[in-house]
N, C-alpha and C positions, 0 to 999 in steps of 0.2 A: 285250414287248408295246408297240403302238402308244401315244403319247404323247397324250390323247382331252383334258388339260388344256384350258381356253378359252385362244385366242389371244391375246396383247399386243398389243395397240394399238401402233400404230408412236410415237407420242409419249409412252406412255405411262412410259418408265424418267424421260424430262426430268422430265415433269409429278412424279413420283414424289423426282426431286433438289432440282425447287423447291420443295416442300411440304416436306423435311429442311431446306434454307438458311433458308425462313422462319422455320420452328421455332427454331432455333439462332439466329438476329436476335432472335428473340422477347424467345427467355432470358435473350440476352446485355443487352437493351437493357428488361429489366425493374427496377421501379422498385424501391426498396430498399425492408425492412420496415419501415423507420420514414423518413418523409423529415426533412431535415436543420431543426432548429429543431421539431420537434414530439416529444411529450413519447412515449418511446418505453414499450412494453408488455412488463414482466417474463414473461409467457410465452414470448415471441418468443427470450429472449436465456437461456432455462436452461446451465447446465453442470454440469459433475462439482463438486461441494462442494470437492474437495480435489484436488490431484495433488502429484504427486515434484516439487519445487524443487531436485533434484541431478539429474538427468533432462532438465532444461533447459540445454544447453551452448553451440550457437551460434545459439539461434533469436531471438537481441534482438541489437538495436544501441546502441551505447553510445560514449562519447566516450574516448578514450584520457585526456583530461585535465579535470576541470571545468569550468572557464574555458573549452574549447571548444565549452560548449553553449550555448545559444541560446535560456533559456525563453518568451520575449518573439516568437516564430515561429509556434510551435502553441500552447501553452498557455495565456500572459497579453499573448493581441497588443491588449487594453485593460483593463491591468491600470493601477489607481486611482494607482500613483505614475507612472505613465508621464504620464498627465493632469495633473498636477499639476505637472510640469515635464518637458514634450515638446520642448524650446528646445534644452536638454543633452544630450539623446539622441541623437547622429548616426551612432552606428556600432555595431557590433556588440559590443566591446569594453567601451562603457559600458554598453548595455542591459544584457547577459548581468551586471555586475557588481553591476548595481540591482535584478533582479528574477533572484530564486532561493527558492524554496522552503523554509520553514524548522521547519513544521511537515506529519509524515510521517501519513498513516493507511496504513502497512503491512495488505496485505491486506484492503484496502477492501471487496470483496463488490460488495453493486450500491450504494454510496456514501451510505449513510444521514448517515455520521458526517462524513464530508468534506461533504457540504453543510449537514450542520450547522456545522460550526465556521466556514465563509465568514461568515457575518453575528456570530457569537460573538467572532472574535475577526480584527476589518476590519483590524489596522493589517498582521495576517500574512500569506505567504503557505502556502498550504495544497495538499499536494499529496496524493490518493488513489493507492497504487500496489495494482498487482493482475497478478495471473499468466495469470488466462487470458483469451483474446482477444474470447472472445462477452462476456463482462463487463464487461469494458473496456470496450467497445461501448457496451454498455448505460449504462454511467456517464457515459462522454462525451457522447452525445447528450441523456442527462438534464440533466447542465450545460450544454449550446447551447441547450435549450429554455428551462430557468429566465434563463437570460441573455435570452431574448428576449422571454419574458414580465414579466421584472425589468428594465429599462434602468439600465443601472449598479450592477448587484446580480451576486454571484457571479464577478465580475471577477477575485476574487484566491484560487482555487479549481479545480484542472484534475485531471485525470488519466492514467497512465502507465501501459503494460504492460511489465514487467520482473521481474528474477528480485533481489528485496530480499537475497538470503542469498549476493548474488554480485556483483554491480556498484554497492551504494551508493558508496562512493570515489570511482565514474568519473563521477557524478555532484554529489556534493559533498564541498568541502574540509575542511580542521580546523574544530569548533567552529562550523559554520553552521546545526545547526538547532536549534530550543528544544525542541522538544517530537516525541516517537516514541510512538504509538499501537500496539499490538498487543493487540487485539479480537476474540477466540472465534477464535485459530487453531488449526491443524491437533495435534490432542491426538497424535499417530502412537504411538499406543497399546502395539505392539508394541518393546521392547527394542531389537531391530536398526535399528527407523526412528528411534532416537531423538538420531541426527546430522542429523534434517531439521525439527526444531524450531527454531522462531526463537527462540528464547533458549537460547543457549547461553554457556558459557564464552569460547570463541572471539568469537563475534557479538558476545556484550557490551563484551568489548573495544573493537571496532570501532566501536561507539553511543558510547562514551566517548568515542573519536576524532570524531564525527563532532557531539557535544549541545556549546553551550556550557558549560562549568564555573561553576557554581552556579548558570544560568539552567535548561539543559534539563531537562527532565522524561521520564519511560519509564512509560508507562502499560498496564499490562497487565490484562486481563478476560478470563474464561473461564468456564465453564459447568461442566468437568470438576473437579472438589476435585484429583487425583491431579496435575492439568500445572498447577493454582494451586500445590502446594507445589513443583512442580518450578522453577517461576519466582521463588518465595520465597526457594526453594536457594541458586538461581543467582545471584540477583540483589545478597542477604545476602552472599555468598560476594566479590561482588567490591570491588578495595580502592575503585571510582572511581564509584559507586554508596553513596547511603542511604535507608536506609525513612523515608517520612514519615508523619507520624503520622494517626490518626483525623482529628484536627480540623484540619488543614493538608489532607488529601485534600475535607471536607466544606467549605473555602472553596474549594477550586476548581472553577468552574464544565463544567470539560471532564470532570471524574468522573462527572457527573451528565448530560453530552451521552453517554458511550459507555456510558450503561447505560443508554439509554430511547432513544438516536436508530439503534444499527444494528442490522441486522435480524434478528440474532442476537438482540440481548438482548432486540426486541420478542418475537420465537417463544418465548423461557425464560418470559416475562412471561404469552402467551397460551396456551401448551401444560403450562404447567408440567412441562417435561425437566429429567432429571436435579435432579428433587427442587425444583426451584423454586426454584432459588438460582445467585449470583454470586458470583465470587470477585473480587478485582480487589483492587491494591497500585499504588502509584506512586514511583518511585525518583526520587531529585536525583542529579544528576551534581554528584559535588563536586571542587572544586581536588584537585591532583595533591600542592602543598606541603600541603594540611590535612590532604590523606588521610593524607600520612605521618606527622606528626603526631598525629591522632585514635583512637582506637580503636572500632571497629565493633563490631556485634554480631556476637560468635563469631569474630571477626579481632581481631589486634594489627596493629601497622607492619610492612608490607610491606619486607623487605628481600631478598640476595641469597641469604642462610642457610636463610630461612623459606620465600622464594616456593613452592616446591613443596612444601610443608609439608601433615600430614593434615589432611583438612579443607577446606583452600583448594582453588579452581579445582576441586572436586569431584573433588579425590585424596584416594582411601580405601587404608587399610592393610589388606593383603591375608592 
């Protein structure tokens, strides 16, 4: 049968290709959802609560060695000691050595606790690390805005997307940070997930390497009782690690920012989950000579005999 369609217009395919280019200009040259220094909108930036941290293989960047990063670029480009002696500063070599990050909020979320600790504790620097990318997002623009609404506030305070259970090292040396935050992380409830827990035997080790010895601190909080003992395990368990007591946790003031400032612990607070309660312990990194010397709870001295001994490093006799 004949083809009774209406005819085309002899211009009409053009007219038809500039009305797709404009659209596609549109898109491309649309404004973002939060513009840069305004204080951005937690609906805008949701994600998944949790994902696979072993799932993540080469989707970050990272420095082959410490010393060749650069925090003083993107992070702290007016960060309060750069001010304070900017004369000194000419290269990239001394920058990167003066300003590095020393206390971690692993797992940050949308950065409750990491913009808490900025004014808490001014002489540090503070860094929020977090995994996924719309979040990140969200933190960063949060701290461009507070910086702009604060002149000279939040200056030593930033944050980073990357995978914590896999490139801290590439990032920092022996004994550079004081203080490690881990705050209502991922419980991975199931048995087989439970190699993607941030505390583990492994890891801890690593945090040993990376806190100073008798300065840093490992603070853990959690909502779940079953990954509070898991962290108690782990933590008890190892030789470079000690529990500090009630009243040594109750003078420090950062106990009392990660139980009221992230968003976690405000939800436990206003929903009452999981029973209306918080667990939370705080370990010292102690000396490597004391440790051997001292006896821990549920450990003696570490030697070559014992180290895999029942008990230790969460070796059970079968």
């Amino acid at each position: 049968p004949k083809n009774k369609g209406k005819k085309r217009a002899h211009n009409e395919s053009d007219a038809a290709a500039n009305k797709q280019e404009a659209t596609t200009t549109s898109s491309a040259e649309a404004a973002p959802i939060t513009a840069e220094g305004e204080m951005p909108q937690k609906k805008f930036y949701r994600s998944r609560a949790h994902c696979n941290p072993l799932s993540f293989n080469e989707a970050f960047e990272y420095p082959t060695r410490p010393d060749l990063f650069d925090w003083t670029e993107d992070h702290y480009p007016e960060h309060p000691t750069l001010a304070q002696d900017d004369t000194e500063m000419t290269g990239f070599n001394s920058q990167s050595a003066a300003i590095r990050p020393d206390v971690l909020d692993v797992g940050c979320g949308f950065g409750g606790l990491t913009m808490a600790l900025s004014p808490a504790l001014p002489n540090n620097t503070i860094l929020g690390l977090e995994i996924r990318a719309k979040v990140t997002e969200y933190v960063r623009l949060r701290i461009v805005a507070q910086r702009k609404e604060h002149p000279g506030q939040y200056q030593n305070c930033s944050v980073m997307r990357t995978n914590a259970m896999k490139y801290l090292p590439n990032f920092f040396p022996k004994a550079a940070l004081e203080k490690l935050f881990f705050c209502f992380p991922d419980p991975h409830f199931k048995r087989k997930n439970h190699p993607r827990r941030i505390v583990s035997e492994r890891l801890l080790s690593e945090y040993a390497f990376l806190l100073k010895p008798e300065v840093g601190r490992l603070y853990c909080i959690t909502d779940v009782k079953d990954l509070h003992d898991w962290h108690v395990e782990k933590c008890d368990a190892h030789p470079l690690f000690e529990r500090l007591t009630e009243e040594e946790m109750e003078a420090d003031p950062c106990v009392t920012l990660m139980k009221t400032e992230t968003e976690e612990g405000k939800k436990v607070k206003r929903e009452g989950r999981f029973g209306h309660d918080m667990y939370y312990q705080v370990y010292k990194r102690v000396d490597e000579t004391l440790a051997a010397n001292k006896k821990k709870v549920g450990l003696g001295s570490i030697t070559a005999a014992n180290f895999f001994g029942e008990g230790e490093f969460g070796v059970e006799v079968q």
